[in-house]
Structure formats: C-alpha cells, structure tokens
C-alpha positions in Angstrom: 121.9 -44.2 29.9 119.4 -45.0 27.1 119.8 -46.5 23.7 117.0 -48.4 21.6 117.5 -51.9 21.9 117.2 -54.9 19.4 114.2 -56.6 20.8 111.1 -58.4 18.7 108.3 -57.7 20.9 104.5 -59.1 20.1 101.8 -57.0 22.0 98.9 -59.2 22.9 97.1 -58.1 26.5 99.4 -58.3 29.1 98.3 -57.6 33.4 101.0 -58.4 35.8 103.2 -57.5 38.3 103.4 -58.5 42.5 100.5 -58.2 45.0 100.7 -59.2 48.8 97.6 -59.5 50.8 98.1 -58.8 54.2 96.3 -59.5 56.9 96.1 -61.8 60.3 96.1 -65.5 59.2 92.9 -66.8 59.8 94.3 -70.4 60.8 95.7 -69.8 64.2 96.8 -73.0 65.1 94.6 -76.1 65.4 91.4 -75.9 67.5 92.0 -78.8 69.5 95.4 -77.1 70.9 93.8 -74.5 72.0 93.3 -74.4 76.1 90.3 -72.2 77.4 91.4 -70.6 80.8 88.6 -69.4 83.3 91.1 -66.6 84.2 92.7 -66.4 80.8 96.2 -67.2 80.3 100.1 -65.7 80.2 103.1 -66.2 78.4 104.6 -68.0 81.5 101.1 -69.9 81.4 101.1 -70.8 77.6 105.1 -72.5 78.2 104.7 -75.7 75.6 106.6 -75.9 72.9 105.5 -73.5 70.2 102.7 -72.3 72.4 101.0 -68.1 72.7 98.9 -66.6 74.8 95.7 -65.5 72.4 92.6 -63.9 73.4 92.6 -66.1 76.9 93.8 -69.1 75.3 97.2 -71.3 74.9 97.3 -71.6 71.0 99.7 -73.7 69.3 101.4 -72.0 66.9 104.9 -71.1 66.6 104.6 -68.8 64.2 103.5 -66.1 66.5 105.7 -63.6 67.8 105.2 -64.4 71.3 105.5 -67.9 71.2 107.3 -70.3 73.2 110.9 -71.7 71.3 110.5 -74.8 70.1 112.6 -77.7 71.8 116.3 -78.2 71.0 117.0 -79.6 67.3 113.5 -78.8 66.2 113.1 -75.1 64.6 109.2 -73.2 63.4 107.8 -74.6 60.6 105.7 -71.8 59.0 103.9 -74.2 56.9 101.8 -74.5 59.7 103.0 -73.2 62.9 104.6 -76.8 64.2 108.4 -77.0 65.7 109.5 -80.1 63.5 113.2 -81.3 63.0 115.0 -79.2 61.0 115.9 -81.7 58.4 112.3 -82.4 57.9 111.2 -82.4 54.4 109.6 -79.8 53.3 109.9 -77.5 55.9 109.9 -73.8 55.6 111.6 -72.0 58.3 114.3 -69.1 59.0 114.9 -65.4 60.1 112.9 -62.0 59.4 114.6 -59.3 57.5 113.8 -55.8 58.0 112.0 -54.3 55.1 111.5 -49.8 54.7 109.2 -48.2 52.8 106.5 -45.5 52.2 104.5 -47.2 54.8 107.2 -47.7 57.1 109.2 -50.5 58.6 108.2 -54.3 58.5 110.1 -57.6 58.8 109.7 -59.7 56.3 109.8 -63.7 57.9 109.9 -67.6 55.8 107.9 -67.8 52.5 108.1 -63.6 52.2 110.6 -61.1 50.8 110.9 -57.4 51.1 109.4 -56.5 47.4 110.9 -53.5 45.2 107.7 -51.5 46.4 109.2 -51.6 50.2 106.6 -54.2 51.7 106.6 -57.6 52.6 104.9 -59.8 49.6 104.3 -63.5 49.8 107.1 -65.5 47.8 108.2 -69.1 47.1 105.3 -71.6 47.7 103.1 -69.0 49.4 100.5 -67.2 48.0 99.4 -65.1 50.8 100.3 -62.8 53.6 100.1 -62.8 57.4 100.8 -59.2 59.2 100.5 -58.4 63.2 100.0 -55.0 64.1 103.9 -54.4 64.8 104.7 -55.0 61.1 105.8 -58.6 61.5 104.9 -60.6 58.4 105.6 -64.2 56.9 103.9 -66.4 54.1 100.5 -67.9 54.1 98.8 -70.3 52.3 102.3 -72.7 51.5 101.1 -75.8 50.1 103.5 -78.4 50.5 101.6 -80.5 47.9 102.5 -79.3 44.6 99.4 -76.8 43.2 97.5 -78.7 40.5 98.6 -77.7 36.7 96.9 -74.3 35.6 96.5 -76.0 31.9 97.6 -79.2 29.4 100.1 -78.1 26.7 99.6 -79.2 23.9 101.4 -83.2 23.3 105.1 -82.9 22.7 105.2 -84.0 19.1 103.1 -81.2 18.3 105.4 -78.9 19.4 108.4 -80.9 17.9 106.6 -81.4 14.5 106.6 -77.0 14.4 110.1 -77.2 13.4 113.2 -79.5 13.6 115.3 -75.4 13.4 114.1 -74.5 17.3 116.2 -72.6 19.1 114.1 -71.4 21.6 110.8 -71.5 23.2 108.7 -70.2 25.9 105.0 -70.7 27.6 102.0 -68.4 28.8 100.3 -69.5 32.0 97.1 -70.0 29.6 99.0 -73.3 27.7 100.1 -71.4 24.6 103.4 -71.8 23.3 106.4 -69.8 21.7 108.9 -71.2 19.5 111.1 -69.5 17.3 113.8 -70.7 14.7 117.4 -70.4 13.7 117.8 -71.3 10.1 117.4 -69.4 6.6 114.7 -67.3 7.0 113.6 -67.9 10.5 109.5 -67.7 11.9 107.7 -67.1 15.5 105.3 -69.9 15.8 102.5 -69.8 18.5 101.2 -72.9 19.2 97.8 -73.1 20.9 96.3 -75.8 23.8 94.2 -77.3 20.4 97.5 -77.7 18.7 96.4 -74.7 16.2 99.7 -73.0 14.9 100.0 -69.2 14.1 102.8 -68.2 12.3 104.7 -65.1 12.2 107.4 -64.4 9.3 111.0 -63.0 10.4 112.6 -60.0 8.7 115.1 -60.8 5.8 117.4 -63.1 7.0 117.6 -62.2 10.7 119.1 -64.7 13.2 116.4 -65.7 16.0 117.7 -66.2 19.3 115.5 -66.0 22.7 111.8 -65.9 23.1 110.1 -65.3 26.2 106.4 -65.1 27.4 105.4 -61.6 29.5 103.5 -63.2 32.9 99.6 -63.0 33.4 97.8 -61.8 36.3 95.5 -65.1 36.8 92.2 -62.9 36.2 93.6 -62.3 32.4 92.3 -65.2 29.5 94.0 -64.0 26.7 97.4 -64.4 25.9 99.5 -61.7 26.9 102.9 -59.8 25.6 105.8 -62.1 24.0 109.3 -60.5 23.2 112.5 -62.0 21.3 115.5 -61.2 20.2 116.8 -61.5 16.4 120.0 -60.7 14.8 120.4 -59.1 11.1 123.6 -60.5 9.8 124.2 -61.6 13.7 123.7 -57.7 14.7 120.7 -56.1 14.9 117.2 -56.2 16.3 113.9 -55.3 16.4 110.4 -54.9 17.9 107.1 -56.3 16.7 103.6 -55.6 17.5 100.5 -58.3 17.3 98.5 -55.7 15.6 101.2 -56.0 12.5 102.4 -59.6 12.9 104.1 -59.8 9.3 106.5 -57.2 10.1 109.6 -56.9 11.8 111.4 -54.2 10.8 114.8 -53.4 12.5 114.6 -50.2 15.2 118.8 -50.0 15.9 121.6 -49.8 13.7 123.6 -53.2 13.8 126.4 -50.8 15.9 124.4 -50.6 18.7 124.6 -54.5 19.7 127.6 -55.7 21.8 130.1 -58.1 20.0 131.0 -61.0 21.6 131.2 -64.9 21.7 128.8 -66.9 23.8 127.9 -70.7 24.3 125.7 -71.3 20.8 128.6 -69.9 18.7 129.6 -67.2 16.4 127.6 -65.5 14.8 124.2 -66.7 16.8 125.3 -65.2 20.0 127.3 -62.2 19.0 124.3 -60.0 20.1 122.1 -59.1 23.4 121.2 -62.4 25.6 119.8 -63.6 28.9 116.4 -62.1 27.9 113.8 -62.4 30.8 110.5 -60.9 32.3 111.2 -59.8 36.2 109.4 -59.0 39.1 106.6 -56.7 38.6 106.3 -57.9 35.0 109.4 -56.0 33.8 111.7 -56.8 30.6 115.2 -57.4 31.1 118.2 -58.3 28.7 122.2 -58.3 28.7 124.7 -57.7 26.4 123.4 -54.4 24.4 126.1 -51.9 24.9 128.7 -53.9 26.0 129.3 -57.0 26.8 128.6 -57.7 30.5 125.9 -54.9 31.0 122.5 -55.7 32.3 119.6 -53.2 31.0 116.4 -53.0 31.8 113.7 -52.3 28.5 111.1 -50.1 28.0 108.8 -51.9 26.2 106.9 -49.2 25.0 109.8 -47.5 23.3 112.3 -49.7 22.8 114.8 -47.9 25.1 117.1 -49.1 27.8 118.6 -48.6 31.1 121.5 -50.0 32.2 121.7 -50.9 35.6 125.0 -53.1 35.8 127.8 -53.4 33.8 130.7 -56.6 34.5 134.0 -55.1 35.2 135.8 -57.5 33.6 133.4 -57.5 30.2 132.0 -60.8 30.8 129.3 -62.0 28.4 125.5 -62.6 30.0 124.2 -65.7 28.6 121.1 -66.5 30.7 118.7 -65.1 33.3 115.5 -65.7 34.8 113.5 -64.2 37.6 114.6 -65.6 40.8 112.2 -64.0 43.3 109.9 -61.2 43.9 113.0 -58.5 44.1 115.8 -60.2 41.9 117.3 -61.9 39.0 119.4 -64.8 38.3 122.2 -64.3 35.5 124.1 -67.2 33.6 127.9 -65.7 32.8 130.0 -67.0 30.1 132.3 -68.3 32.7 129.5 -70.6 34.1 129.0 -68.6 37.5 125.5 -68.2 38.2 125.1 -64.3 39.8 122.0 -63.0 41.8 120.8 -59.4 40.7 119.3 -57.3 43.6 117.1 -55.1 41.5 116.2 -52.8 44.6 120.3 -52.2 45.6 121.5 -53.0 42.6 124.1 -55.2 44.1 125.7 -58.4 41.9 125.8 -61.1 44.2 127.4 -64.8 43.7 125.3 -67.7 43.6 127.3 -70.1 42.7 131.0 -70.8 41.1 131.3 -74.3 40.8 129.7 -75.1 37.3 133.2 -74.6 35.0 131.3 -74.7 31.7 129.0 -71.7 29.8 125.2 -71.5 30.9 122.7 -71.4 28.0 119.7 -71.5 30.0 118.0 -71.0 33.4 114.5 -71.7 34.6 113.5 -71.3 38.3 111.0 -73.6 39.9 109.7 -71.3 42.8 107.4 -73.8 44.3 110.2 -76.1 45.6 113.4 -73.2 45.8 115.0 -75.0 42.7 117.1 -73.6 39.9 117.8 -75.8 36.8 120.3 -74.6 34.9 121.1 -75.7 31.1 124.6 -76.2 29.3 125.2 -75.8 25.4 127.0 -79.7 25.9 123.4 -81.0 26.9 123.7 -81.2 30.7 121.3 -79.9 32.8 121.8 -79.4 36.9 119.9 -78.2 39.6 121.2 -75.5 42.0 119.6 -74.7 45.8 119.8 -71.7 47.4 123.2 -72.6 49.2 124.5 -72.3 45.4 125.6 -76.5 45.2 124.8 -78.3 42.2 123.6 -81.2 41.8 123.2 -83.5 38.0 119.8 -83.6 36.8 120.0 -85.1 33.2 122.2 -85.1 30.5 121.0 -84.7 26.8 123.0 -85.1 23.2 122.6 -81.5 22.1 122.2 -78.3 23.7 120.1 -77.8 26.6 117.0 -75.4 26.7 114.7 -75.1 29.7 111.7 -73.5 30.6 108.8 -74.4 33.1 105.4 -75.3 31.9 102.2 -74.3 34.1 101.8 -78.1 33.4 104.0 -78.3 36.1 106.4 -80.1 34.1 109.9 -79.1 33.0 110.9 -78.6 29.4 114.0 -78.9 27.6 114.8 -78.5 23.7 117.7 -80.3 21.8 119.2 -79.5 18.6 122.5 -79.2 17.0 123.9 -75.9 16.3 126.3 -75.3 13.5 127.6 -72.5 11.3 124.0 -73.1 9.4 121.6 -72.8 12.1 119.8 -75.3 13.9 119.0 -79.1 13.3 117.6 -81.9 14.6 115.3 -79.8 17.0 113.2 -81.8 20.1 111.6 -81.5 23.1 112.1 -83.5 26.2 109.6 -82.9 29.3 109.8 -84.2 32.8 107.5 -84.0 35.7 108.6 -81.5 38.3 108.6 -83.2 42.2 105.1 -83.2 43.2 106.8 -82.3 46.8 108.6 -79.9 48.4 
C-alpha cells in the first residue's frame, strides 16, 4: 500500500546503515591465566571456573563455548570473559538466540542481535563482533567506560537564542543542530558547532512539527539528510531538498493525512507523528493513513509502506530506534510498544506510564530509554519495561541525545497560537554502565 506522504526532507550527503565485523576475538582471556601443558590440556583438564581448553592451554575465558560454568550465583560476563555476580554493575550477560539467513544459521549471544540482513551484528555498547567456526557469535569491544563525546555542541543559549517558538529539534553525529518552529510563519534553523545559523523559510503558514537528523556512517564529514514533518492548515506536508532550501512546496493533498488528537493539541498534532530514522538508516513515521498505522518512507519519492496498522485506531505519538532490528513507538494511551521490523510483530514494552508520550530517545550505550510527557516529566524505562522518574520540567518535554554524550530536552508552552517560551535543558548521561 503506497500513498505520498507529508514529509519535509533536506538532502545533504547521507552514508549509513549496520555493519558487523566478524571474526575470532583477538583477546582470549588474560595471558597470565593461561596454563602451558607439556602434553596439552582437556576440557576435564581446563575444570576452573570459566576455564577452555585452547591450542594446549587452560584459558580463562567464559565466553567460549566450551568453557567451564561459572560457580553458583555468578553468571559470564562478556565484557571480558569473567564469571562475576550477577547483580554486578555493568555486566553484560544472557542467552544466544538463533539467527537464519542467506549464509545460514548463527546464534546471536550478549551485546549482539540477529540484524534484518539475517546475521549476527554487534549492538548495545559493542562495537564489534566475535564468531567461532560453528556460527556462535557475541559482542566485542563493550566499553564499560562511556566512549568519549564525538563533538561539543554548540553552548545552550545559542541554541535557545534561535527561537523562543521551538518545537522540536534534532542532532547529527558531526555537532550540527536542527530546530524547527511552531508559530506564524514557521523556519528550519541549522545551527553549526561555531554557532553559525542557516535558515530555511517554511511554506505559507504550515505548522512544523518533528525534525530528525538521518545517521552518519563515522567516515562521512559532512552533514547528512534531515527530514520533518509540517502541516498546512494542520493537514498537509511536504518534502524539501538542500539543493532548493527556500522551498517547500506541499507533495499530498491535505486528505491524505490522518485526523486525530495527540498530546501537543488540536490542530498541531492532527497529522503524521513519531517520525524517526531506523536500523539501516531507514525513515519511519505514523499516523499517515489512519491513525494507528506505522509506514515506512521512501525518501526518494515520497511514498509509503505501511507495515502495521493499531486495531483499535490508536494514535502514534513517538518513536525512536531501539536496536539494530526494531523500533520503539510512544501511543496516545502512554504504552510504550516494540516494532519487530524483520516479523513485523507489535510487542509491549511497557503499560504502566498512564499519560500521552511526546517523545522518546534511546541511549544504547547503557540499555536506557527516556521517555518525554507533554506535562513536562520525563522517565527512564529498562528493558524489563519499569519506569523509573528522571526529571520533571514546567512545559512539555522534548528529548534527544547529543553525541556530546549528553541528554537534551526542550520546554515551551503550547497553545492554540503555537509555541512560547521555548528552552533547552541538558544533562550528562551516566558515564557508566
């Protein structure tokens, strides 16, 4: 099913998607726990806790398929091949799931996920791959130091002084930032690491609503793809690109969009929400035939596919990318959903936040989900699906991570006018996982 959908997209470079490197992990285990054997060694040999039989010697290293259990009330951290007690902090440990595709069957172990090309990739804190020869594979490289910031934003005043009208905003791994604005005749403003401020006009009197910022392969320097959604009269939307940045002409007839009520308000949220980049660097949004239905977009064309529709007709408010195969979405209800976007199952997260979600940002690093309320709260969510308070702000809530490694949250008051009052809050993300 395909319709054109009401998106504002700005075409800079863009380079993305997942890569896994496979390959036996070089680390091994510590040296020092390895015991030379004149007459080499066994399993039965190698018994210690966490131990293997490699190439002769005893290695220390539970990650190993052949490795000794660790000891009662201890479980494998893969951080580093250690048994430690399982309530240790930081520790990174679990099952292996099995994972098909065109080169056959793997299990995917901690800090990796089957990815939508049907192999194990490297997710969460990792970075890296480790497969043996039988197809067994878990995350490498799983810092549990938080990796230093890839760049410095610009100060928060300069992003505040933009506009006091901001109703959303967005980063690029290369420190430039997105904000857009909801009031009379609404502007995209990037903002670069200097603090230099390009400014694009919107079309007539079009509503802004959601920005987001395409993700960059880490070879690419320049900034990449940024899409948004606007409303004509509340309704309609369109699709710019950076080559003609004072133009946004509408590409769908106002009919097109969903009608609705949301958590900003009639008419700001009567259109397509829960705009977000996915794995593999793809563009999804919800809310564009009906309400409840979750499309994926063609960027190229403008077209969509819808690949889920709520039975019920609840409104999408929110979503993010939650991992290398699926998506989070924020309902109107306040249930927090995960999208499989390889089955294309709906799953529950997590049903005990009672009031609408405006916002989600996912800090892979640690596992943590903040999620952002219209009333100004803001909670975190684990992957068990219990929330917890984080902060509480005036005004509607906002987020987005910066690759500052700081979290970001705007403010503002929304009324039948647009938006007021506009500001940015930013806190420091744990440094630890």
């Amino acid at each position: 099913m395909y319709r054109r959908l009401a998106v504002c997209f700005l075409s800079f470079a863009i380079s993305c998607g997942d890569s896994a490197t496979t390959g036996q992990d070089s680390d091994g285990g510590d040296p020092s726990s390895m015991s030379p054997s004149a007459s080499g060694c066994s399993i039965a040999s190698c018994g210690g806790e966490g131990q293997a039989c490699v190439q002769d010697r005893c290695v220390t290293d539970c990650r190993i398929a052949t490795a000794s259990a660790c000891s009662a009330g201890k479980v494998c951290d893969f951080t580093d091949g250690r048994c430690v007690g399982k309530d240790s902090p930081g520790v990174l440990t679990g099952g292996f799931q099995e994972c098909i595709g065109p080169n056959g069957k793997q299990q995917c172990g901690p800090g990796s996920l089957c990815s939508l090309d049907g192999h194990c990739a490297a997710d969460g804190p990792c970075s890296e791959l480790s497969c043996d020869e039988t197809g067994r594979c878990y995350g490498t490289s799983c810092p549990t130091t938080r990796p230093a910031p890839l760049c410095t934003l610009p100060d928060l005043d300069k992003l505040t002084a933009v506009t006091p009208n901001a109703i959303s905003f967005d980063f690029d791994r290369l420190c430039n930032s997105y904000v857009v604005t909801l009031t009379g005749y609404d502007y995209l403003y990037q903002v670069a690491p200097s603090g230099d401020i390009t400014t694009v006009a919107g079309y007539s009197d079009a509503n802004m609503h959601e920005v987001v910022a395409a993700p960059l392969a880490s070879s690419v320097k320049t900034p990449g793809d940024v899409a948004l959604i606007y409303g004509i009269h509340g309704s309609a939307l369109s699709m710019l690109q950076r080559g003609e940045m004072m133009s946004l002409p509408p590409l769908i007839p106002t009919s097109a969009v969903a009608a609705g009520v949301a958590p900003i308000g009639a008419p700001f949220d009567t259109y397509s929400a829960g705009l977000t980049y996915g794995p593999q660097g793809r563009l999804f949004v919800g809310n564009v035939q009906v309400s409840g239905d979750l499309a994926e977009v063609n960027a190229k064309d403008g077209t969509t596919t819808t690949l889920y529709t709520d039975p019920n007709g609840e409104r999408i408010t929110a979503a993010a990318q939650y991992n290398v195969r699926s998506l989070v979405i924020g309902m109107m209800s306040g249930e927090l959903r995960l999208f499989d976007l390889g089955t294309k199952k709906m799953t529950v997260l997590s049903s005990g936040i009672s009031e609408p979600i405006a916002s989600l940002a996912m800090d892979r690093f640690t596992g943590t989900l903040y999620v952002g309320h219209m009333s100004g709260a803001v909670v975190t969510v684990n992957a068990k699906g219990e929330a917890t308070p984080f902060a509480k702000h005036d005004l509607a809530a906002r987020l987005r991570i910066g690759p500052d490694n700081a979290l970001y949250c705007l403010t503002g008051a929304i009324s039948g006018g647009g938006v007021s009052g506009a500001s940015f809050a930013k806190t420091a993300l744990p440094n630890k996982r």
